[in-house]
C-alpha positions as CSV (number, residue, x, y, z in Angstrom):
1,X,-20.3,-5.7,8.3
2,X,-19.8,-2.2,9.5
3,X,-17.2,-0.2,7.1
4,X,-14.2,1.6,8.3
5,X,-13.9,5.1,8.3
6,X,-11.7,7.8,9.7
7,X,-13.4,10.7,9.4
8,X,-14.2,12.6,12.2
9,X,-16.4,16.0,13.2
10,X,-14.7,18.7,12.3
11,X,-14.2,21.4,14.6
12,X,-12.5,25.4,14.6
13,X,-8.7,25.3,13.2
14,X,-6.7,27.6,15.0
15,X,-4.7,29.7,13.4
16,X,-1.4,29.0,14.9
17,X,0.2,25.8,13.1
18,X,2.0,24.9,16.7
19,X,-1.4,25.5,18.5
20,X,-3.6,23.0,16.0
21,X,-0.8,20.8,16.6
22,X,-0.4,20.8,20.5
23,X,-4.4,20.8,20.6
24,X,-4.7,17.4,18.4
25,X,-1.6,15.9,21.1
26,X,-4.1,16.2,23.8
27,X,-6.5,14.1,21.6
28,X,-8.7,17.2,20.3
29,X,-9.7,16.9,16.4
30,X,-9.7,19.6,14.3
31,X,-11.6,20.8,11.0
32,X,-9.8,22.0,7.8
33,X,-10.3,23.9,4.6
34,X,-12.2,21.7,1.8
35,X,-9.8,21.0,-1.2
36,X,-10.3,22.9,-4.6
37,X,-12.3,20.9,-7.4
38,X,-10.4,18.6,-9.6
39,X,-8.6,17.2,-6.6
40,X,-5.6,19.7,-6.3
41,X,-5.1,21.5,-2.9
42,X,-3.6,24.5,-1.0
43,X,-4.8,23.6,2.4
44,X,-5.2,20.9,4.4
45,X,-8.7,19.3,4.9
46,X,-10.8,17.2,7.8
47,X,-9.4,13.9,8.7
48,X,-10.8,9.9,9.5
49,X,-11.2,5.4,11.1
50,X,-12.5,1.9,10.4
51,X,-14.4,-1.6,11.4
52,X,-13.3,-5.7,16.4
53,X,-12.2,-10.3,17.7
54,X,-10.5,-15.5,19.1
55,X,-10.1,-19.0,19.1
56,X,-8.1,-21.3,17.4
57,X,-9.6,-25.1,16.6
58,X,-7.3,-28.0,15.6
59,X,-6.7,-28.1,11.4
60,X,-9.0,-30.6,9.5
61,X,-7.7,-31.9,6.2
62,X,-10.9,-31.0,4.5
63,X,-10.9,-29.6,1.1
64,X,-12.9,-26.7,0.1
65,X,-13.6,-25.2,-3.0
66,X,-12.5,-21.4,-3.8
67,X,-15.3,-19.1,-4.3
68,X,-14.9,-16.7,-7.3
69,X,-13.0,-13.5,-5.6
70,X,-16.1,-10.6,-6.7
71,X,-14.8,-7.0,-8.0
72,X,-11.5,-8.0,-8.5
73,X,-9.2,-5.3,-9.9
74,X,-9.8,-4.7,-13.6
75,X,-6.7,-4.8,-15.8
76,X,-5.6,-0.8,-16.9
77,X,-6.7,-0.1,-20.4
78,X,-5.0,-1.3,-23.5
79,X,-3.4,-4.6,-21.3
80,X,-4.1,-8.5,-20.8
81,X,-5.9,-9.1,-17.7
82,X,-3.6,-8.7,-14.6
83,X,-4.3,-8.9,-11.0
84,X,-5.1,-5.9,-9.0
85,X,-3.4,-4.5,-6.3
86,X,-5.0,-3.5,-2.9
87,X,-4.8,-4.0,1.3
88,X,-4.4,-5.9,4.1
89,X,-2.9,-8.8,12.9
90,X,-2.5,-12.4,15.8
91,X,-3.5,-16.0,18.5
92,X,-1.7,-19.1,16.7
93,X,-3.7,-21.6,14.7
94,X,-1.8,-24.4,12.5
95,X,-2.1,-24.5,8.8
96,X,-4.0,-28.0,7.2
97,X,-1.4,-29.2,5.1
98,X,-2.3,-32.5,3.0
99,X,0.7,-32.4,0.6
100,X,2.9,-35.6,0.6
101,X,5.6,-36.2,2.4
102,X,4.9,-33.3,4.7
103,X,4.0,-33.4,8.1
104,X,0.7,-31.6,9.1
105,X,1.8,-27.5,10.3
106,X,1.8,-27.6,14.2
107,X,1.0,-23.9,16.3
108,X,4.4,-22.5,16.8
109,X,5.8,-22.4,20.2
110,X,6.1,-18.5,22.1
111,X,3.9,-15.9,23.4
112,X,0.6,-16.1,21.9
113,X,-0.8,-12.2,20.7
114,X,-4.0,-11.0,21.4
115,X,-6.3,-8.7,19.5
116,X,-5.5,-5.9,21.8
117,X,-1.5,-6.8,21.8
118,X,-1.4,-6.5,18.0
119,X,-3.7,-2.8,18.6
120,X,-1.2,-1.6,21.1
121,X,2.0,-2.4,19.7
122,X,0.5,0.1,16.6
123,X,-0.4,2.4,19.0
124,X,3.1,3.2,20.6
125,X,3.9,3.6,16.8
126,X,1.3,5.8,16.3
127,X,1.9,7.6,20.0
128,X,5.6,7.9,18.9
129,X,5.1,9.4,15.3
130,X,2.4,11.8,16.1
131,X,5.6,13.4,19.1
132,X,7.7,13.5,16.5
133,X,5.2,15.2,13.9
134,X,4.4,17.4,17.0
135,X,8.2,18.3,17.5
136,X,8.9,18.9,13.8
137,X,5.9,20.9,13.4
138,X,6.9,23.8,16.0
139,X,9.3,25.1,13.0
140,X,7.3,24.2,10.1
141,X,5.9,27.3,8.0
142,X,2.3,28.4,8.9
143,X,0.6,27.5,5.8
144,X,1.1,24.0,6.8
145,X,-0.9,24.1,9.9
146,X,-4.2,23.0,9.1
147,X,-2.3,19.7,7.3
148,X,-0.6,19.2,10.4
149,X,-3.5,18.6,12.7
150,X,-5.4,16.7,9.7
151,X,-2.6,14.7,10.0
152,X,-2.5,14.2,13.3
153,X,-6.3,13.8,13.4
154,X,-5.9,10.7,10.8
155,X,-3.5,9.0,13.2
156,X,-5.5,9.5,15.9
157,X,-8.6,7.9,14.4
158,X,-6.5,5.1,13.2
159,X,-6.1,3.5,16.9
160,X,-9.7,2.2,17.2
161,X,-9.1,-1.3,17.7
162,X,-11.3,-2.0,14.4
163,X,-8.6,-0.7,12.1
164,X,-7.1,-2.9,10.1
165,X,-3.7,-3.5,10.8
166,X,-2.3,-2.9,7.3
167,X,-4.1,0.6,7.0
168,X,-3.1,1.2,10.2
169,X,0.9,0.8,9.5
170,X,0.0,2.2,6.1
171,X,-0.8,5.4,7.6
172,X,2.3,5.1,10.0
173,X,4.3,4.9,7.4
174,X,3.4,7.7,5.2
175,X,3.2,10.5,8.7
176,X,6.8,9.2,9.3
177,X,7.3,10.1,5.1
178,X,5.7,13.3,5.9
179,X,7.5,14.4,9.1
180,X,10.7,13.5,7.4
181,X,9.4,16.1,4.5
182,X,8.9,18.9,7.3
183,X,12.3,18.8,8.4
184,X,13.4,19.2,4.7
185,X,11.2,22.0,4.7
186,X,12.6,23.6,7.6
187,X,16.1,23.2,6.9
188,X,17.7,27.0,5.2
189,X,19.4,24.9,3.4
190,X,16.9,23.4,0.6
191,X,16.6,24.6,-2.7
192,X,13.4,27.2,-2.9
193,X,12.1,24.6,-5.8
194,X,12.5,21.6,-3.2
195,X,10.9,23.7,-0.8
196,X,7.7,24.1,-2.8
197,X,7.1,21.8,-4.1
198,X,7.5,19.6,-0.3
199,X,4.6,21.6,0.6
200,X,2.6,21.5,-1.8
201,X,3.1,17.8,-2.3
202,X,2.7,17.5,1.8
203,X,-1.0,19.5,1.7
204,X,-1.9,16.9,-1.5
205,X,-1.0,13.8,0.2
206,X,-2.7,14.5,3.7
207,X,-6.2,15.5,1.7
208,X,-5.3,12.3,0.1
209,X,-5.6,10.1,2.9
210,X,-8.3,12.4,4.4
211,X,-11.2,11.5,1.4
212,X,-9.9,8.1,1.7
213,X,-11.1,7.8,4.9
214,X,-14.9,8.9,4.1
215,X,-17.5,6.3,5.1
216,X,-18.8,5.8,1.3
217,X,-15.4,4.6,0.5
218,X,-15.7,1.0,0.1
219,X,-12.4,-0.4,2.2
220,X,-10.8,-2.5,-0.5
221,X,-10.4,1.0,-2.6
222,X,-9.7,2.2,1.3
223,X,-7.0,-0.3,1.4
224,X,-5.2,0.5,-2.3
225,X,-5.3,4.3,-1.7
226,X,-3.6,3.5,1.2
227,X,-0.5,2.0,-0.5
228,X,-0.2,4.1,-3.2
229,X,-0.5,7.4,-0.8
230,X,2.7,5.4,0.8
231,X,4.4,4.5,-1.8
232,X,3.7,7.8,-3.3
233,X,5.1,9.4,0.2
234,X,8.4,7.6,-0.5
235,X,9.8,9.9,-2.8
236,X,9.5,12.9,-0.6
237,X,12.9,12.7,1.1
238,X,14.6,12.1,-2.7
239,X,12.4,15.7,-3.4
240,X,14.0,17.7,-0.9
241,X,17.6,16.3,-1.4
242,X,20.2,19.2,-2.5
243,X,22.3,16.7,-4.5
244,X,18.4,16.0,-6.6
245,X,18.4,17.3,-10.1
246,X,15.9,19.9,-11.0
247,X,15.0,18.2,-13.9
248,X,14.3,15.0,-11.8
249,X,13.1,16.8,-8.7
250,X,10.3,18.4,-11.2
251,X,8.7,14.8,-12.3
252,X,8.6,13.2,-8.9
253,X,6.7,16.7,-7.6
254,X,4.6,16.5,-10.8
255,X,4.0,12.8,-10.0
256,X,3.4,12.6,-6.2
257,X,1.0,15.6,-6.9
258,X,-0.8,14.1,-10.3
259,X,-1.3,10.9,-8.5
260,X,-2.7,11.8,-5.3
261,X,-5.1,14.3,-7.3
262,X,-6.3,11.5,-9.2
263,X,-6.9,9.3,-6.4
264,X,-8.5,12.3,-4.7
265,X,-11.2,12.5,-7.9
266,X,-11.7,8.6,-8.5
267,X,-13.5,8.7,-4.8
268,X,-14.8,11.7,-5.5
269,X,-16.3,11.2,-9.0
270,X,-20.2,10.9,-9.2
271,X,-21.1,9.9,-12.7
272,X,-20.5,6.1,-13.6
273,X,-17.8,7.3,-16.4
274,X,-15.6,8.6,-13.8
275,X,-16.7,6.7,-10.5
276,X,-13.9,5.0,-8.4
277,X,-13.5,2.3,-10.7
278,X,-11.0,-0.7,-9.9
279,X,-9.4,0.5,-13.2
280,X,-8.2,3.6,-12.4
281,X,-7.0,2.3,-8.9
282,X,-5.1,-0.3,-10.7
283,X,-3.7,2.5,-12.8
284,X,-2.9,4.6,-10.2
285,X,-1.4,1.5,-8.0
286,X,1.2,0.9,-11.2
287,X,2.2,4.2,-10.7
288,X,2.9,4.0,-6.7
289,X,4.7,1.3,-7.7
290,X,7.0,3.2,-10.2
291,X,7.4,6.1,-7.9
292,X,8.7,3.7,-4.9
293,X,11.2,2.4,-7.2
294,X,12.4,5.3,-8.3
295,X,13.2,6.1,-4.8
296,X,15.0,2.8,-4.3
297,X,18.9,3.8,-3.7
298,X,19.1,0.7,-5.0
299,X,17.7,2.4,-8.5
300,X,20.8,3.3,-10.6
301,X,20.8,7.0,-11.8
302,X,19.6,6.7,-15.5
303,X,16.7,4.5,-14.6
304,X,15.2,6.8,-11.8
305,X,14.9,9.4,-14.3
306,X,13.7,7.6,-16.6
307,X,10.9,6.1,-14.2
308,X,10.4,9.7,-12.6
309,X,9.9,11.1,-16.5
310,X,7.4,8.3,-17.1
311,X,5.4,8.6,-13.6
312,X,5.2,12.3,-14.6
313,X,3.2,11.4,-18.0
314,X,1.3,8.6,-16.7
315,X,0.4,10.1,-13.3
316,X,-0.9,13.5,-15.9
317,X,-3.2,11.7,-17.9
318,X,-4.6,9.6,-15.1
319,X,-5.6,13.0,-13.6
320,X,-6.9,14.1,-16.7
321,X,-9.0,10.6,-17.4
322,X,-10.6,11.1,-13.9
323,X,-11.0,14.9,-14.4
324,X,-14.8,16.4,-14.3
325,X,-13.9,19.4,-15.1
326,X,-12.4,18.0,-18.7
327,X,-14.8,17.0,-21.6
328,X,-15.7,13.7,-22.3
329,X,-13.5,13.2,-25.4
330,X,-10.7,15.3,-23.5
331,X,-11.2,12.3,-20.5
332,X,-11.4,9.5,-23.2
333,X,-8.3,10.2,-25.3
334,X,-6.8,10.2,-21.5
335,X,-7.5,6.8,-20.9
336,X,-5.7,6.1,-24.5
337,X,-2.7,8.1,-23.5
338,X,-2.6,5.9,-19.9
339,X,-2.8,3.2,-21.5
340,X,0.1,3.5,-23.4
341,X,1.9,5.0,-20.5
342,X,1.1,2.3,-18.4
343,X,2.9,-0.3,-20.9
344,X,5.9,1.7,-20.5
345,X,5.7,2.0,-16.6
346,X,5.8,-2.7,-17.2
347,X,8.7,-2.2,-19.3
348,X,10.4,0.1,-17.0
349,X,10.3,-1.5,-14.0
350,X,10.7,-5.3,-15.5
351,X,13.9,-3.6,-16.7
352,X,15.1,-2.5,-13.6
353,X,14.2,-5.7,-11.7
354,X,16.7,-7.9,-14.7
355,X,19.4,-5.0,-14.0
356,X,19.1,-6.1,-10.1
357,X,19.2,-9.8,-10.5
358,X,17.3,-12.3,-7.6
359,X,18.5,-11.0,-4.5
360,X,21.1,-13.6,-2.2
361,X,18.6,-15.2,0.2
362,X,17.9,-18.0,2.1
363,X,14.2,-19.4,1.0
364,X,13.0,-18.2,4.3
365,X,13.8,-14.8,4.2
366,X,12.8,-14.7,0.3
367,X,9.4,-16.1,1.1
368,X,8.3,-13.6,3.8
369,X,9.4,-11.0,1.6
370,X,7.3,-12.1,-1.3
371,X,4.1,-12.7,0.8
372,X,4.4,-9.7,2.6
373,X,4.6,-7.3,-1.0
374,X,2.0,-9.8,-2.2
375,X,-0.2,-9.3,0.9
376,X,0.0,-5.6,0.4
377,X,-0.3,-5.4,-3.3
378,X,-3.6,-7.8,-3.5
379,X,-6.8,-7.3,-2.9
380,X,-7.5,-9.3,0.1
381,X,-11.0,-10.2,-1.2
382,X,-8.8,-12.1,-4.1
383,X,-6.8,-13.6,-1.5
384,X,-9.4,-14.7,0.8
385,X,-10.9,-16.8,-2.2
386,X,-7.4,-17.9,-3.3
387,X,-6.0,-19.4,0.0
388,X,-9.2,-20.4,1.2
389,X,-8.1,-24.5,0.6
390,X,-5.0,-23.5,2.4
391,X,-6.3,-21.6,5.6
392,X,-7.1,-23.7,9.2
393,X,-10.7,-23.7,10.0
394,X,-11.1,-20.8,12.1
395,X,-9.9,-18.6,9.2
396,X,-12.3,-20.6,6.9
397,X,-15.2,-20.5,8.7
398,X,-15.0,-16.4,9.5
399,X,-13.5,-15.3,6.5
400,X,-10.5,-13.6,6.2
401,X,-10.4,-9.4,6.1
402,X,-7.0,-8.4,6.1
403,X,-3.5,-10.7,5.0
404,X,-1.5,-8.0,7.1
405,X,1.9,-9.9,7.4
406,X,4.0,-12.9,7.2
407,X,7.2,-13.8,9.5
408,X,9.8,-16.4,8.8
409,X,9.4,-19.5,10.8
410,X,12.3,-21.5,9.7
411,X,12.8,-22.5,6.1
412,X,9.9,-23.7,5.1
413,X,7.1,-22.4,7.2
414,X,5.8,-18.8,7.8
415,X,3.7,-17.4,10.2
416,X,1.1,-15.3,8.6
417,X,-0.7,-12.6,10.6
418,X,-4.6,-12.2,9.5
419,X,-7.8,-9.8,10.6
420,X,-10.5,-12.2,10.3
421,X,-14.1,-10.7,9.5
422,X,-15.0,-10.9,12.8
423,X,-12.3,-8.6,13.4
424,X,-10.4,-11.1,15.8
425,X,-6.4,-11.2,15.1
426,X,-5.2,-14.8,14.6
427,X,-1.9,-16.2,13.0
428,X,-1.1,-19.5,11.2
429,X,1.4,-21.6,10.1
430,X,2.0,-21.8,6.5
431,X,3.8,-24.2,4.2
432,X,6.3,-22.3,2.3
433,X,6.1,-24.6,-0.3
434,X,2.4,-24.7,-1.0
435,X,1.8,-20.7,-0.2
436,X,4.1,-19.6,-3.0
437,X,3.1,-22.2,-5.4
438,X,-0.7,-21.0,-5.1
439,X,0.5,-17.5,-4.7
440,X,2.7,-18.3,-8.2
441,X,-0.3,-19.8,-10.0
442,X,-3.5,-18.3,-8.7
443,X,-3.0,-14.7,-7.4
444,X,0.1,-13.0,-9.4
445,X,0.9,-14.8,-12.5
446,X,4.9,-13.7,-13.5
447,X,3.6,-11.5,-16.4
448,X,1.7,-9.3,-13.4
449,X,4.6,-9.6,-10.6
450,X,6.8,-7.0,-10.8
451,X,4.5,-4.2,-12.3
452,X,2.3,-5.5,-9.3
453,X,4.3,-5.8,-6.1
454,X,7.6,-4.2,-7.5
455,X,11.6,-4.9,-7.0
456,X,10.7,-7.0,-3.9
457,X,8.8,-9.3,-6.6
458,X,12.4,-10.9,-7.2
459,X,12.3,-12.1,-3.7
460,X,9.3,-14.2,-5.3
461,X,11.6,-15.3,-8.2
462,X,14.8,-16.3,-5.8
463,X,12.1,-18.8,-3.7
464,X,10.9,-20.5,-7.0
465,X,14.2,-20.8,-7.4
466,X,15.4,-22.2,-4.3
467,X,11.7,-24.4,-4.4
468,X,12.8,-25.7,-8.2
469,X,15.8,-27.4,-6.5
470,X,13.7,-29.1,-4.2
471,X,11.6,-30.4,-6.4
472,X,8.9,-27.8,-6.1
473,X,7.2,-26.2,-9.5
474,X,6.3,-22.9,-9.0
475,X,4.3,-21.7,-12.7
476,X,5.3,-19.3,-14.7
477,X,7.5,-17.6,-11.5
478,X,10.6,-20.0,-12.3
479,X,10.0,-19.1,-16.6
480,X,11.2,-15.3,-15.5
481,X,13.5,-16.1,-12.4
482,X,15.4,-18.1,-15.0
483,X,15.1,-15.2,-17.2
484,X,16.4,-13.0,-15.0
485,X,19.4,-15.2,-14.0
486,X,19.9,-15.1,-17.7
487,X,20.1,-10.9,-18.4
């Protein structure tokens, strides 16, 4: 299978920010200053794309065996196995479903979504961010240009067809982070600490996403750069907020920069010691996690800080443990230092998901919450072997690249959005019941969920909740939602 990749030829930056920007609106891509060694930046650098798709066949009842998922995300140091976090488009096919008492899934009714209708509702998305980036970008300080048009390069590559969806919205999101950040920027209003550090942490994120998209990278590490870049992203706005503490505004600078340096040197790294191991993804994807839920309004004030403060640490010495620049011994006593850091980041965030509480919803709207920060979190190559028995025949058959999304479909059905291998876009119908039971016993055990898939993990907890009182055993997932019911 073909790998994706958005990395395109680069080509003479102009020196005018506005001008690199106006040229890459008319579809022209543009070349970039390389970033300095050891993953930090001052300029922007080159940008990237990826790997194409139908039919849907009645659902058999016949049982398959799950193959063991291969790579799967290591566990960071010093912990008990955990399951990794990484990536992951529509015509209808039903859902086999031999569990008693339930009626076999049925295609819903409605439009049926091609390939290219999945493609091109991303692409007005992409279209309409890139205007906006455009727009901001007129005002935006010079230095920023050749990020700009990297930027605007990325999204560009992103609308080939063989994208997958996820990475494609992935990047969305973070260029709608990032514009957002510019208009901080160029407000006369913003603190000169907020100021700097927005543009620093802009020029680090954008190089970020731009070595992600090399062609050596393989595209499940593709896929969990991608989220953590996002999540990562999501504290930008909190950054250039007047009413921000210094104190705080400091750590999530330190952190978004830290991180995305790290990420930068795991691709990067040559020697096996330091290669782009699913360890220091994993590490680094415990830390998006943090950062995003720090910059949950939802987060009350002590916590942030304390999650900001702890990000800071861990996000350090996961730069330092992928550093080449740093000694052996220097990069080993790292990796002892994240480890610990890491354990805090668990307690942290388990602390802030019992001071939240499940959340008030139906099992519906719990479900395609869960699925949806479960499809994102997981590797998909995990998922592919863990639904596998679950899947309709197409999916089984081709093999599954990308769990993008799930949508309600009543109260106990959800339509779940997949890229198959052959990149063809196909959705099914899903038993509620039976997805989050093998989702609670196969893929995220409770110990893993909310240091995996964060505060939306409780979304998880409130359905094997709602599931209990039908009857339905869920694995450990009902042990913590009773515990959090409980705090």
């Amino acid at each position: 299978m073909a790998r994706t990749s958005w990395r395109y030829v680069p080509r003479t930056v102009c020196a005018s920010a506005v001008a690199a920007v106006v040229a890459l609106s008319a579809g022209l891509t543009t070349g970039l200053a390389a970033p300095h060694a050891g993953g930090e930046v001052t300029a922007g650098t080159p940008a990237q794309t990826t790997p194409p798709p139908p039919a849907t066949t009645p659902p058999s009842d016949h049982p398959t065996t799950d193959p063991p998922a291969t790579d799967p995300p290591a566990t960071p140091p010093g912990e008990p196995p955990d399951t990794g976090p990484t990536t992951s488009p529509p015509s209808r096919t039903p859902e086999p479903d031999n569990s008693p008492g339930d009626e076999e899934s049925s295609a819903p009714d409605g439009d049926e979504q091609s390939a290219d209708g999945t493609v091109e509702a991303q692409r007005q998305e992409v279209e309409a961010v890139t205007a906006e980036l455009s727009r901001v970008a007129a005002d935006a300080p010079e230095e920023l240009g050749p990020s700009v048009a990297e930027l605007t390069g990325i999204l560009r590559q992103t609308e080939a067809p063989e994208t997958p969806p996820q990475e494609r919205e992935g990047v969305i999101e973070t260029a709608r982070e990032l514009t957002a950040a510019l208009e901080a920027i160029n407000d006369p209003r913003i603190p000169e600490d907020a100021r700097e550090g927005l543009i620093s942490a802009v020029k680090q994120v954008v190089a970020t996403l731009d070595v992600a998209g090399e062609p050596s990278v393989p595209s499940e590490q593709r896929a969990a750069t991608v989220l953590t870049v996002r999540r990562s992203a999501s504290v930008l706005e909190l950054i250039g907020d007047r009413t921000t503490s210094k104190a705080l505004r400091k750590h999530l600078i330190n952190s978004v920069r830290q991180t995305n340096s790290a990420l930068m040197m795991s691709h990067e790294a040559k020697t096996p010691a330091n290669s782009a191991s699913p360890q220091g993804f994993q590490a680094t994807a415990r830390i998006g996690v943090a950062l995003a839920t720090a910059g949950e309004s939802e987060t009350s004030d002590g916590r942030r800080n304390g999650l900001a403060g702890a990000t800071d640490e861990a996000s350090r010495s996961s730069k330092d443990a992928n550093d080449p620049r740093m000694s052996e011994e220097d990069r080993a006593e790292a990796r002892k230092e994240l480890a610990k850091q890491l354990k805090r980041l668990k307690e942290l965030l388990e602390d802030e998901a019992m001071a939240r509480g499940l959340p008030d919803a139906p099992l519906g709207e719990a479900a395609e919450v869960c699925t949806n920060a479960v499809f994102e979190s997981v590797s998909d190559q995990i998922l592919a072997g863990k639904l596998k028995q679950l899947s309709p025949p197409p999916w089984e058959d081709t093999g599954v690249k990308d769990y993008w999304k799930s949508e309600r479909s009543g109260d106990d059905s959800l339509d779940v959005h997949a890229q198959l291998r052959n990149n063809q876009h196909d959705d099914a119908l899903f038993r509620v019941a039976r997805l989050i039971t093998r989702l609670a016993e196969d893929v995220v055990p409770a110990r893993d969920l909310i240091p995996t898939v964060g505060t939306p993990g409780l979304h998880c907890l409130q359905s094997a909740r709602q599931l209990d009182r039908q009857g339905v055993e869920t694995a450990t997932w009902l042990e913590l939602a009773q515990a959090v019911e409980k705090s």
